[in-house]
N, C-alpha and C positions, 0 to 999 in steps of 0.2 A: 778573473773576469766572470768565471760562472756563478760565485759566488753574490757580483753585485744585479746578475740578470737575474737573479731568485728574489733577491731582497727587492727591488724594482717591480717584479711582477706580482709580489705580495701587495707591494703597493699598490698597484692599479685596482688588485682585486679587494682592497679593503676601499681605496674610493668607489669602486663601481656598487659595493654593498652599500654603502654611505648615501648612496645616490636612490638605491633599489629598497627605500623605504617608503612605505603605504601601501594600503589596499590596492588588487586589480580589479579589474574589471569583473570576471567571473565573482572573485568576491564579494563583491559591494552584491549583484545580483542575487547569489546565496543569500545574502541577509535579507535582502529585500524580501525575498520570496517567503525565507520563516517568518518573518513579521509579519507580512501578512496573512499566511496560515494561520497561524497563532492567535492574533484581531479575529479573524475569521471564527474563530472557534470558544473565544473570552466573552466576546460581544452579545452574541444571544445569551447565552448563560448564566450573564451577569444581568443584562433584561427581564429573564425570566424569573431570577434571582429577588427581584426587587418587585415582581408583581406577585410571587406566591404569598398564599395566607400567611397568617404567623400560625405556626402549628399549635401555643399555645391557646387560640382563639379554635382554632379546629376541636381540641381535645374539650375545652370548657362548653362548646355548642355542642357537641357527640353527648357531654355527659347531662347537658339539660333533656334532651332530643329522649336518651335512655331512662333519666327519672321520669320524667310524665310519664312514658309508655310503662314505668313499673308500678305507677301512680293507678293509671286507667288498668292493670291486670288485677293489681290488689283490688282494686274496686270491685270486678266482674267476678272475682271469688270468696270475695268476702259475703256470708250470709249471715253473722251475726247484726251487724249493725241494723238493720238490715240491705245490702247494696244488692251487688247481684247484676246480672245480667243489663238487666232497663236500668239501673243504674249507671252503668258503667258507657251505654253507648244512648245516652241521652246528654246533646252536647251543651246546654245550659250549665251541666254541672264542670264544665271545663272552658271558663271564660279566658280570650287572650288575654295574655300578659305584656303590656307594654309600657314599660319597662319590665323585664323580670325582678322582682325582690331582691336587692343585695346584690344586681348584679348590670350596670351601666351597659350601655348599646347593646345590649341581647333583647330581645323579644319573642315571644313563644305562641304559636296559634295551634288551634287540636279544630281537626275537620273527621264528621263523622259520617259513613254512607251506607245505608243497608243496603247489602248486594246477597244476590241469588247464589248459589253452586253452580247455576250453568253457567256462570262466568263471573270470577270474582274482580277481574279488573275492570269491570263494567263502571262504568261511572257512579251508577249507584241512585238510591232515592234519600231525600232527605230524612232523618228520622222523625217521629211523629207522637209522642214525645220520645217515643226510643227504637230499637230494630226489633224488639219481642214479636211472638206473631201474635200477644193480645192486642197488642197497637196496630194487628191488620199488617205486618213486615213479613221481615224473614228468618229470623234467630240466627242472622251471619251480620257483622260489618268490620268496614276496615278503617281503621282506626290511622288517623296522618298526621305526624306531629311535626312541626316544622318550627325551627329557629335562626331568626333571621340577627344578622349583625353588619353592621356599615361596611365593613372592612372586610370581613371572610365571607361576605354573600348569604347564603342559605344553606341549612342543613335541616334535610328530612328523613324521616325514618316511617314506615309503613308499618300495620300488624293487623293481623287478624282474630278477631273476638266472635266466640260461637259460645250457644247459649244451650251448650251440652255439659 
């Protein structure tokens, strides 16, 4: 007899497992809560993801942005040709480029400002044909190169040219 109350109560307890299959309550909850954490946290990311630059379009504006400014220093030290200083920060000799040469949706503009030492982020005066002080300046300007592109916005780059 003891032998068939065991075998009996096996049985009920492999029905009651039989029965006691699927999620509870707490569980389904669990899940719910990581899914949405996770949403929460993919979501921007992936937003943000999809509006950054292309970094290859950063590095090709960065290296136009650096050639002109290497362009306008070789100028401003250059004395054989003869260039030089009034060369270098008289902005006729640096017309936009739009299109850049060889290189689709890039555009490149050079802005020139004689400015004083008692404040070089002053806005500045136009040059006249340049910042020398025979042009009546100031033998300082700052020199602004900017390259613009549809896609990665603008990239500018600042410097300053003295006619020391």
């Amino acid at each position: 007899m003891i032998g068939v109350a065991v075998v009996s109560n096996m049985a009920e307890k492999r029905a009651e497992v039989a029965r006691d299959q699927g999620f509870t309550l707490i569980e389904t909850v669990i899940v719910i809560v990581v899914l949405g954490l996770s949403l929460g946290v993919l979501i921007p990311f992936t937003v943000s993801l999809r509006y950054s630059a292309d970094p290859v379009l950063t590095q090709q504006a960065t290296s136009l942005v650096q050639e002109k400014l290497e362009q306008i220093v070789a100028d401003r030290l250059d004395r054989t040709t003869p260039r030089g200083f009034v060369y270098a920060t008289n902005p006729a000799n640096y017309p936009a480029e739009t299109p850049i040469a060889g290189l689709t949706g890039f555009s490149r503009s050079v802005a020139i400002a004689c400015v004083t030492t008692a404040d070089l982020n002053a806005v500045g005066t136009v040059p006249n044909p340049s910042c020398d002080l025979s042009d009546a300046r100031t033998d300082y300007a700052r020199v602004t190169v900017t390259v613009s592109n549809a896609v990665l916005g603008t990239v500018t780059a600042i410097s300053m040219l003295t006619n020391y």
